[in-house]
Phi, psi and omega in degrees: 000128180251128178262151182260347174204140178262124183219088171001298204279314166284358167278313214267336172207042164290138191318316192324317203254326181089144147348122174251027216192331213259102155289131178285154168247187193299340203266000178077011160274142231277189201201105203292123202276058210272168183012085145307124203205097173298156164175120178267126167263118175205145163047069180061332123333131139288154173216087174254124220249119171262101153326071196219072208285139172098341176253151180305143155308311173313325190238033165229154196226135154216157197226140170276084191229108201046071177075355186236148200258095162292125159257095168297109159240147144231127194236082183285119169311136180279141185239135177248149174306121196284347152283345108321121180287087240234148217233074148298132146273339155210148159220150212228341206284078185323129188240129170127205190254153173192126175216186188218161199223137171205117176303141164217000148138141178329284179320349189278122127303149169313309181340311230257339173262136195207138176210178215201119176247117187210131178056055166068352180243111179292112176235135188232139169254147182218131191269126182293147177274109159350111209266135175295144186281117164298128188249164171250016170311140175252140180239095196255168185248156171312121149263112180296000000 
C-alpha cells in the first residue's frame, strides 16, 4: 500500500494495522480494559486492588447494597481553553462514567469494609464473613 506521507501515530494505531495494546472482543473491536481488579484472600479478608489511574479520591465511590460491593469513578471531560489552540493526534484518556459490581455475600456490612485511594489504586478490604455454626439440635414439628 502506498502512502504519500508518513505519520508515526497513525501507522501505530491505525484501525489497518490494529491497536497493539487494545484487547479484542468476538468481532474484533477493541474492548475497554477498565478497572483492572487483583483480589487476594488472606488472614480472614478478601483484599482488592483497583486500577483505577487518573481519577481523583472525590471521583471514585463505593456502595454496599444487598450482598453486592459497586465501585463507581466519574471522570469529567476537562475543559480547554479557546485561546489556545489545541491539535490531537490521538486521544485515549477515558473521560466518563464506569463501575463495577462484586457479590460479596449477604452477611457483609459497611462495617466489614474498609478501602483507601492512593496512587491511581482503590484498595478495599473486606473481612470474610463468618461461616454459621450448625448444630445438630433436632427440631420436630408438631402432627396435628
Amino acid at each position: 500500500m502506498y502512502r504519500s506521507s508518513f505519520n508515526l501515530f497513525d501507522d501505530f494505531f491505525n484501525d489497518v494495522y490494529g491497536d497493539p495494546f487494545a484487547k479484542k472482543d468476538d468481532r474484533g473491536k477493541n474492548v475497554p480494559q477498565l478497572m483492572r481488579t487483583d483480589i487476594l484472600e488472606k488472614d480472614g479478608q478478601y483484599l482488592l486492588d483497583i486500577e483505577l489511574p487518573g481519577y481523583s479520591r472525590d471521583e471514585v465511590q463505593a456502595e454496599l447494597k444487598e450482598g453486592y460491593l459497586t465501585i463507581a469513578a466519574v471522570k469529567q471531560n476537562t475543559v480547554e481553553s479557546h485561546d489556545v489552540k489545541t491539535n490531537y493526534v490521538r486521544k485515549e484518556r477515558y473521560t466518563g462514567n464506569m463501575k463495577r459490581t462484586f457479590y460479596v455475600g449477604d452477611e457483609v456490612t459497611e462495617k466489614d469494609v474498609q478501602a483507601a485511594f492512593k496512587d491511581g489504586i482503590l484498595k478495599v478490604m473486606i473481612n470474610k464473613p463468618k461461616p454459621k455454626e450448625l448444630t445438630d439440635e433436632r427440631k420436630f414439628i408438631p402432627i396435628l
